[in-house]
N, C-alpha and C positions, 0 to 999 in steps of 0.2 A: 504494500500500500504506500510507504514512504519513500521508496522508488519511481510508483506509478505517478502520484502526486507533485513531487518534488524533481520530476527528471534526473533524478538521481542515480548511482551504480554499487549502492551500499549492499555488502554482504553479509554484515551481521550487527541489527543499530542495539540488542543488548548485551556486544558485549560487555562493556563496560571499561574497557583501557581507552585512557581518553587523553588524549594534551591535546590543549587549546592554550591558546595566549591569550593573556590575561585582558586587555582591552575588548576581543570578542566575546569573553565570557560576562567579562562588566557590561557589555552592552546589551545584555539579554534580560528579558523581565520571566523569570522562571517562575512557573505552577505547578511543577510537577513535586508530589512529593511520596512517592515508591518507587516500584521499576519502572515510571515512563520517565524516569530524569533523563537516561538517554537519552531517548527521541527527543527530547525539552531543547536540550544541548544542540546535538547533532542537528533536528532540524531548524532550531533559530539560527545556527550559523549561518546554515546554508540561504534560511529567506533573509538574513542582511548582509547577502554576496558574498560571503566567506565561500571558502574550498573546504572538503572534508579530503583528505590523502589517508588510504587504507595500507596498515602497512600488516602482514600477515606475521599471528603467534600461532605458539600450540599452548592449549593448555590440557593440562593431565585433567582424568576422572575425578569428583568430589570425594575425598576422603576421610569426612568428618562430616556429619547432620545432615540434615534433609534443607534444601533448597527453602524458602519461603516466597515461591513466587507462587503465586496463585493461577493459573491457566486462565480459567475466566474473567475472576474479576481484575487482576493486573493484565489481563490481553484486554479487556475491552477499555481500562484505564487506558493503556498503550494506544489503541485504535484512537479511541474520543480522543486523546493530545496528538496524534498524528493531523485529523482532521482539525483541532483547535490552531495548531501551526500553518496549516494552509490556508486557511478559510477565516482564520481569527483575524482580529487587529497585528499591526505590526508591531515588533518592539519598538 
């Protein structure tokens, strides 16, 4: 969706490893506050003409606890701030 949206080439918006400079991250009016802080990030960048550059990790299996991301209700959080970024106010 933040692909289709966004003309975007992202392959994976939670991972979560992120560097951003600091003036594009101050210029963002963030609302997210779970897992869609990604998307929050990633795509206010991109709708105030910033670039995203993907640079590929690995990461190993979880080796300790259970995840806390919820399927439904943090993917549909995720979805509504995908669409909040396109279709919202600008920052």
């Amino acid at each position: 969706m933040a692909n289709l949206l966004f003309s975007a080439k992202l392959t994976d918006t939670q991972a979560g490893f992120r560097c951003v400079r600091r003036e594009a991250l101050d210029a963002l009016d963030l609302g997210a506050r779970r897992y869609d802080i990604e998307v929050d990030v990633l795509l206010g960048v991109l709708r105030n003409g910033g670039r995203i550059v993907e640079v590929p990790v690995r990461r190993d299996a979880r080796r300790h606890g259970r995840s806390q991301l919820g399927s439904f209700r943090d993917g549909t959080r995720i979805l509504v701030r995908i669409l909040k970024r396109r279709f919202g106010p600008a920052d």
